[in-house]
C-alpha positions in Angstrom: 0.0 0.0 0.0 1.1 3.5 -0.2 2.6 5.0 2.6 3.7 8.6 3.6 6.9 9.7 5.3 7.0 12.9 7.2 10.0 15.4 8.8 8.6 17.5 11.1 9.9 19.4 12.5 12.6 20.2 9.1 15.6 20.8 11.4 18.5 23.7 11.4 16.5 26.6 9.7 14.5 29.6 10.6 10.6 28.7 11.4 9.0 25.6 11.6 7.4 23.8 8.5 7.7 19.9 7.9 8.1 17.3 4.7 5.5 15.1 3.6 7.3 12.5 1.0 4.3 9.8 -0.6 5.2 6.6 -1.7 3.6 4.7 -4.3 2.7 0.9 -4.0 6.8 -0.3 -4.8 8.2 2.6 -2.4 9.5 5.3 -4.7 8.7 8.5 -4.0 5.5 9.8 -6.4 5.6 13.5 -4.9 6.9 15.5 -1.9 5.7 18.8 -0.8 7.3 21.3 1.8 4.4 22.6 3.8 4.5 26.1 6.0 2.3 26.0 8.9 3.0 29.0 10.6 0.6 31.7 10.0 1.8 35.8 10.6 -1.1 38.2 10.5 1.3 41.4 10.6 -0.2 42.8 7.7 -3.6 42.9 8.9 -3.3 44.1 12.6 -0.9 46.8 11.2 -4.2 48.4 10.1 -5.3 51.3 12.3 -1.3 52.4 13.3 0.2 55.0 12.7 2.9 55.0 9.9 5.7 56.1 11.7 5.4 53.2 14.1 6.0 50.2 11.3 9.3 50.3 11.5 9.2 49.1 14.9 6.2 46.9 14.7 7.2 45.3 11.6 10.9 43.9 13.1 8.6 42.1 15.4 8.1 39.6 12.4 11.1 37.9 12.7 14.0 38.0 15.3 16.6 36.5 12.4 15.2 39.6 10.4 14.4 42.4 12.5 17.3 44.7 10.5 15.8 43.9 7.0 11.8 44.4 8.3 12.9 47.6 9.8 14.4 48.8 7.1 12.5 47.9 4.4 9.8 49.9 6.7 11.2 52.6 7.2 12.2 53.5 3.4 8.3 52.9 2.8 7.8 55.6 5.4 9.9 58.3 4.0 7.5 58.1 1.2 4.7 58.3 2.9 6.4 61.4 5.1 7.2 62.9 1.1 11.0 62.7 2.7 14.6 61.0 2.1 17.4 60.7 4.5 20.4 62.9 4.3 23.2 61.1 2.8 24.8 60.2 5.9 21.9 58.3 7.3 21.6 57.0 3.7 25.2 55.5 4.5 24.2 54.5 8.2 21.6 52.9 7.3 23.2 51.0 4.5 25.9 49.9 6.9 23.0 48.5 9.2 22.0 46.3 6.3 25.8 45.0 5.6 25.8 44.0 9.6 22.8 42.3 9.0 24.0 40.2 6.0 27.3 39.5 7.7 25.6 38.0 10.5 23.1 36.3 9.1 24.8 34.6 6.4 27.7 33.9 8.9 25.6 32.1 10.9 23.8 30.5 7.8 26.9 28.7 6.6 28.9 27.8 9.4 26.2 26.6 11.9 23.5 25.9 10.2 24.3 24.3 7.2 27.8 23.5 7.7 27.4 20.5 9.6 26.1 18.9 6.4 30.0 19.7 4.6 32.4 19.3 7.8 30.7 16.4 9.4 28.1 14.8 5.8 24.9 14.0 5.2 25.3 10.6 7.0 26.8 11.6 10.2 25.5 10.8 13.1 22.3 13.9 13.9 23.9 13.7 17.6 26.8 15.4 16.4 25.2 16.9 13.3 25.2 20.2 14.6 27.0 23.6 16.0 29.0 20.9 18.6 30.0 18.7 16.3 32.0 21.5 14.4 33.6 22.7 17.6 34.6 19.0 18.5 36.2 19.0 14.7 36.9 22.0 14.1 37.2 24.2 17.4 39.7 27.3 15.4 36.8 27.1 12.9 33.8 27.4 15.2 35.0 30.7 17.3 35.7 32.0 14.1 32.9 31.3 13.2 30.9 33.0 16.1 33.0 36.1 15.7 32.3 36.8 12.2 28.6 36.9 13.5 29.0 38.8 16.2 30.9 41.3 14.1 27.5 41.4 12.5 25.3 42.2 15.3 27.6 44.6 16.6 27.5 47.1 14.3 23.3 46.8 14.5 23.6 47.3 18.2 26.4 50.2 17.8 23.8 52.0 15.7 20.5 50.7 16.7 21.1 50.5 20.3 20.5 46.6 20.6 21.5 43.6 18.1 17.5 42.5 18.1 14.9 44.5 16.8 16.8 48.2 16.4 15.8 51.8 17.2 17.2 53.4 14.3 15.7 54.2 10.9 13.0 57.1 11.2 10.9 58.7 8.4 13.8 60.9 6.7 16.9 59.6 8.5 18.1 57.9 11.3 18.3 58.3 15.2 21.8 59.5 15.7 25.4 59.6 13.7 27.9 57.2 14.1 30.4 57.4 17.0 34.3 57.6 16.4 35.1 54.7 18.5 32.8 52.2 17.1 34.1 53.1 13.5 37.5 52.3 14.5 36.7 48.5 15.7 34.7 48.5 12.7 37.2 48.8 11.1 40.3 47.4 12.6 38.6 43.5 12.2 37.6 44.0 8.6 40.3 41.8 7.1 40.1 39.0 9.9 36.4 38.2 8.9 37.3 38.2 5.1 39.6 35.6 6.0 37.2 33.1 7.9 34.8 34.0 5.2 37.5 32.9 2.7 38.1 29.8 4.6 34.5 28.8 4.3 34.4 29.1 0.7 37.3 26.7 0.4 35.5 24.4 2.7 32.8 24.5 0.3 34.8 24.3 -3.0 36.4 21.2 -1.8 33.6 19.9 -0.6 32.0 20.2 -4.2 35.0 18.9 -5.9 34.9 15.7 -3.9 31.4 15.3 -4.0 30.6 16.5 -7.8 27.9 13.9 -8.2 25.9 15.0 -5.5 26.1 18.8 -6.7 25.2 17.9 -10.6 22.0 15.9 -9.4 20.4 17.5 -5.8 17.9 19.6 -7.1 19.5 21.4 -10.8 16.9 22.5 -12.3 16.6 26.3 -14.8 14.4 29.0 -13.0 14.2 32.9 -13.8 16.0 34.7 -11.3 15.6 38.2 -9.3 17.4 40.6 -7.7 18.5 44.2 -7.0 21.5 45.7 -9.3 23.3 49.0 -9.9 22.9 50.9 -12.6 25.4 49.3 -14.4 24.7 45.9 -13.4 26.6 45.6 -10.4 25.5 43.4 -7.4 23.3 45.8 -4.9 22.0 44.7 -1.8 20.3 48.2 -0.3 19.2 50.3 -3.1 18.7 50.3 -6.9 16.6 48.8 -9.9 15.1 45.1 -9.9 16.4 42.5 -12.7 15.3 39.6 -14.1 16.7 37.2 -16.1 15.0 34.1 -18.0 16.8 30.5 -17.8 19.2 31.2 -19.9 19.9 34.4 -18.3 18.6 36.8 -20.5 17.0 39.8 -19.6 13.5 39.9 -19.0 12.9 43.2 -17.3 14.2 45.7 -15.3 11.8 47.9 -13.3 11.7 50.2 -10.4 11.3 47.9 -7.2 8.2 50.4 -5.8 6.2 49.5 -9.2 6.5 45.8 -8.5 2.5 45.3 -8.4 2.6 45.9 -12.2 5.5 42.6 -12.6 4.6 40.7 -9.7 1.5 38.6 -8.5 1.2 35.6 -5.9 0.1 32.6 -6.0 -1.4 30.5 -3.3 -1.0 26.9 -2.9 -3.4 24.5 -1.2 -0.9 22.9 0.7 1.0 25.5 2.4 0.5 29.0 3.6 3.4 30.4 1.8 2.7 32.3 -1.2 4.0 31.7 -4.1 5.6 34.9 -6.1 5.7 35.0 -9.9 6.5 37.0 -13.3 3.3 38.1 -14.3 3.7 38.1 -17.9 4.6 34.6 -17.9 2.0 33.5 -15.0 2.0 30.5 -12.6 4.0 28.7 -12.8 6.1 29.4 -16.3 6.7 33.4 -14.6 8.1 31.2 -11.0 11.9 32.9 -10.3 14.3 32.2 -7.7 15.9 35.2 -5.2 18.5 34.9 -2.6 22.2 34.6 -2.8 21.7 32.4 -6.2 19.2 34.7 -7.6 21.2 37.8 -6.7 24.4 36.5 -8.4 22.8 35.0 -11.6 21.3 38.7 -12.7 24.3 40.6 -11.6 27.1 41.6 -14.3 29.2 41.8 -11.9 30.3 42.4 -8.1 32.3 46.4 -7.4 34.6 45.5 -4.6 37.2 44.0 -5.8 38.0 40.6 -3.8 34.1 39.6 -3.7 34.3 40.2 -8.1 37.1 37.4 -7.7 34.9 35.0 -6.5 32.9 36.5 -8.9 34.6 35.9 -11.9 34.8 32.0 -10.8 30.5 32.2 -9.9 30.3 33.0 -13.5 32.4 30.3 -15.1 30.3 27.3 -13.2 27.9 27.2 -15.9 29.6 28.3 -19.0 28.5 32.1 -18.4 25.0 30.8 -18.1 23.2 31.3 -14.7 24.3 28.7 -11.8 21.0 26.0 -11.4 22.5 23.8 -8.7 20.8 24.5 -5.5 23.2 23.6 -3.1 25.4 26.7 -4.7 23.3 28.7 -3.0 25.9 28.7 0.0 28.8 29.2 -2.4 26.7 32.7 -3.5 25.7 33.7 0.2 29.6 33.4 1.0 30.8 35.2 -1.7 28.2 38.0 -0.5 29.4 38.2 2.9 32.7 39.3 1.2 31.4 41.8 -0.4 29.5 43.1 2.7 32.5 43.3 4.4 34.2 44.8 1.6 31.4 46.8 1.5 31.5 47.9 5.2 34.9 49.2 4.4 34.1 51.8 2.0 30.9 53.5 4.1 33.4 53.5 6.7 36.0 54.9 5.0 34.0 57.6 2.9 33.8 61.2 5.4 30.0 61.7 4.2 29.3 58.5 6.8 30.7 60.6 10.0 28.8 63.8 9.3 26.1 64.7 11.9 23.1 65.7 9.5 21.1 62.3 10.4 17.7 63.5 9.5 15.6 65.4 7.2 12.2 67.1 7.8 8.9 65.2 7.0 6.5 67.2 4.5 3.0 66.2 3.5 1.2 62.5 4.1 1.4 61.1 1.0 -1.3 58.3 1.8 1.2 55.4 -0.1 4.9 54.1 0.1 6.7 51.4 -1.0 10.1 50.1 0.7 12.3 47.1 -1.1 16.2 45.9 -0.3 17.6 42.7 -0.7 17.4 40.8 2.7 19.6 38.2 3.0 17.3 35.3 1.7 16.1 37.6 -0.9 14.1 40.3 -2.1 11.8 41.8 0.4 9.1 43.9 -0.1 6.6 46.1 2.6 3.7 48.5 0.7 2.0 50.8 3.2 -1.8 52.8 2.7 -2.5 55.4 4.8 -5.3 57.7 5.0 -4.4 62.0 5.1 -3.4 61.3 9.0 -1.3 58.7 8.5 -2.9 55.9 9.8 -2.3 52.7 8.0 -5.1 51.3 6.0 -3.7 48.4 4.6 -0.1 46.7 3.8 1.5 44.2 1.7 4.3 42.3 2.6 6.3 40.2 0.0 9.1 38.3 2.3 12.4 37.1 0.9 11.8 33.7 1.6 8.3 33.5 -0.2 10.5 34.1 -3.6 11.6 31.0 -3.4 8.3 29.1 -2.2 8.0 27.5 -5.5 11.7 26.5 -5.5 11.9 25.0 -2.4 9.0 23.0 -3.0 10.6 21.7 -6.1 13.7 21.2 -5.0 12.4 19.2 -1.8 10.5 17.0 -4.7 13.5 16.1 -6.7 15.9 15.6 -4.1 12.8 12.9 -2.3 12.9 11.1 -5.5 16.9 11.2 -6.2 17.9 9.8 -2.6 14.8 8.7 -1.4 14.3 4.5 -1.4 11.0 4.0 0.8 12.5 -0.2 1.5 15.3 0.9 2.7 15.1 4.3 4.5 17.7 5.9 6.3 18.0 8.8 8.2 20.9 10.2 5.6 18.3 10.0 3.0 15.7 12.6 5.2 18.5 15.0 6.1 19.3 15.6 2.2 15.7 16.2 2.0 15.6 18.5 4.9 19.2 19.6 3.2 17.5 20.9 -0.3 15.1 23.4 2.2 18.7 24.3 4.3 20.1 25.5 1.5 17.8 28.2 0.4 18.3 29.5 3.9 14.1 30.2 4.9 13.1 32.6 7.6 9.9 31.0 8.0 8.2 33.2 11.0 8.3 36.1 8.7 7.1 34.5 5.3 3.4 33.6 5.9 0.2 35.1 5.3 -2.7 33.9 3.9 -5.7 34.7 1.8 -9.4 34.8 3.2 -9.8 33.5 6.2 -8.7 30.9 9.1 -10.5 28.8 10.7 -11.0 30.0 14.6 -12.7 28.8 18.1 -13.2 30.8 20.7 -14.3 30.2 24.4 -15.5 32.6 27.0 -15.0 30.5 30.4 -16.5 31.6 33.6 -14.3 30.9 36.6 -15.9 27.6 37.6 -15.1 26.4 34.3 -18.6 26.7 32.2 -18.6 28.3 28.7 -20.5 31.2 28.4 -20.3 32.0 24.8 -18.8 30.6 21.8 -17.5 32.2 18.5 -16.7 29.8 15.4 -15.5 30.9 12.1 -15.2 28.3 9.3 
């Protein structure tokens, strides 16, 4: 008879979701699906604030996140206060958002999904983890930690605490950059280039030893999506929104705050992550991938110079052609912690970043703004409605991860039915499935929202325990 296997909960990621693989009558796998259970109703309780208090609320999403929330937030406020931040808070808050891709794609990596390259897919899950690296690699592992830390540092020198920031405010920021924290900044720039470096050899070697494995777990062409200079150069923060087709030709480029005109979502019955797609195309033809992969397949090129190294090599995997392995979604988020380092380096060292003009006046309620930056699992998106006060009537959020809702199901499929053997399961074969979802990184918590509505029960209970009143909605 068929059967169905399930992971839940899918271990070492953001969130909580689980895997259902079904088996036909022999024990193949017939289909897989990756299903999100949590359910974050941010978008509709924001109704009825004021504006200016989203970029605190919104952080709230997520604690892996709170930096990209709270920035994408804010930058929708400044439209809706008809302001823009001086250049220095331009440059402060950019240097937020490199803290917040150091650390979270430091962590990502190393202790998340590195257990799976230092220790493999078939070690032991008791030592499948952070301590297993420290038992093999202890120099590694405090590296490791540091290079996060570094991170979250330079959110807490600026925002006052590593979690959820006071910072970013309609038109600038909360205060200038201090002296002293520039110069630590600074002084540990090169030492966190080189752990990062040492991680993308991990991975390269890894890869060469194992090429098998990285040609077959879950290749497969996509479009792809991501933020880019104006002359094509990688851009986490700001800029124009690119998309390429399979082959990596260009589709469109188009101002990130028109997105409603390119984008729609789809919503699929098993899961309450929506799927995003092209809408010329539709669903699923118009399905893209974002992220570290994404990012890197529609950029030209990298502008800091040891990042465009890596660069050079990215572009050369696939003939020139955009990279469809999914597990090179690590070698892309590495190569972009580079370049936020690198990155960190020039606000640091340009004079406009230590000025003291933080903030600009707010003029009229404009009723409408969008904010967009590239979080570190991808493209993320907040649209704000507010009536002539400024209180919020509705909100959209697009979250990174729910880019690649579509992928990750995919992937999850193919990798069930490459390494999957229902008569003779192992536990190796689960974590490569749980492996394909590691790899695009997923901040679950902050992904979900649904359409219509949820089923609810409510109870009134006196204090001797009888119900009093009952609400149901279907």
């Amino acid at each position: 008879m068929a059967q169905k296997i399930e992971i839940s909960p899918v271990t070492r990621i953001e969130g909580h979701a689980k895997i259902t693989i079904h088996l036909d009558d022999d024990g193949k796998v017939d289909q897989s699906f990756f299903h999100v259970e949590q359910f974050r109703g941010f978008e509709k309780f924001s109704e009825g604030r004021i504006f200016y208090e989203m970029p605190q609320i919104t952080p709230r999403t997520c604690g892996i996140c709170p930096v990209s929330h709270h920035l994408a937030s804010v930058k929708a406020c400044d439209a809706i206060a008809s302001t823009s931040p001086t250049p220095t808070a331009h440059r402060l808050r950019e240097l937020m958002h490199m803290g917040q891709i150091i650390q979270s794609h430091g962590m990502h990596f190393f202790e998340l999904a590195g257990p799976d390259f230092i220790l493999g897919f078939d070690a032991d899950p008791k030592i499948r983890h952070v301590g297993g690296i420290i038992q093999e690699n202890a120099d590694l592992a405090i590296k490791a930690v540091k290079l996060r830390a570094y991170g979250q540092k330079i959110i807490k020198a600026l925002g006052e605490r590593r979690v959820h920031p006071i910072f970013g405010i309609p038109g600038g920021v909360t205060k200038p950059l201090q002296s002293e924290d520039r110069e630590w900044m600074l002084d540990v720039i090169d030492d966190h280039i080189a752990t990062t470096q040492v991680g993308i050899e991990l991975f390269k070697d890894w890869a060469m030893q194992h090429q098998e494995t990285v040609g077959d777990f879950a290749v497969f062409p996509s479009a792809y999506m991501g933020l880019v200079q104006e002359d094509g150069a990688l851009e986490l923060y700001e800029g124009d929104l690119r998309m390429v087709d399979r082959d990596g030709d260009h589709l469109e480029t188009f101002d990130p705050t028109q997105y409603l005109d390119y984008l729609g979502e789809h919503v699929n019955n098993y899961t309450y992550l929506k799927a995003p797609f092209y809408k010329k195309r539709g669903y699923p033809e118009g399905v893209y991938r974002v992220g570290p992969l994404g990012r890197l397949n529609v950029a030209s090129h990298i502008s800091t110079p040891i990042a465009q190294g890596e660069m050079k090599i990215w572009k050369s995997l696939n003939g020139g052609a955009p990279v469809e392995g999914t597990l090179y979604f690590h070698y892309a988020r590495l190569i972009e912690t580079i370049y936020a380092l690198e990155r960190t380096r020039e606000l640091l060292e340009d004079p406009i970043t230590m000025k003291k003009d933080v903030a600009n006046p707010q003029g009229k309620i404009s009723g409408e703004g969008v904010g967009v930056l590239e979080a570190p699992r991808g493209t993320l998106f907040h649209h704000y409605w507010t009536d002539d006060m400024g209180v919020m009537t509705k909100a959209n959020m697009i979250v990174a991860t729910a880019g690649n809702a579509w992928a990750m199901n995919h992937s999850v499929n193919m990798v069930a039915k490459r390494y999957v053997d229902g008569n003779n399961l192992t536990e190796g074969m689960l974590n490569r499935v749980e492996a394909a979802i590691r790899a695009h990184d997923p901040c679950l918590s902050c992904s979900t929202h649904a359409m219509g509505q949820m089923p609810i029960h409510i109870e009134l209970v006196s204090p001797e325990g009888e119900v009093v009143d009952t609400i149901h909605r279907d």
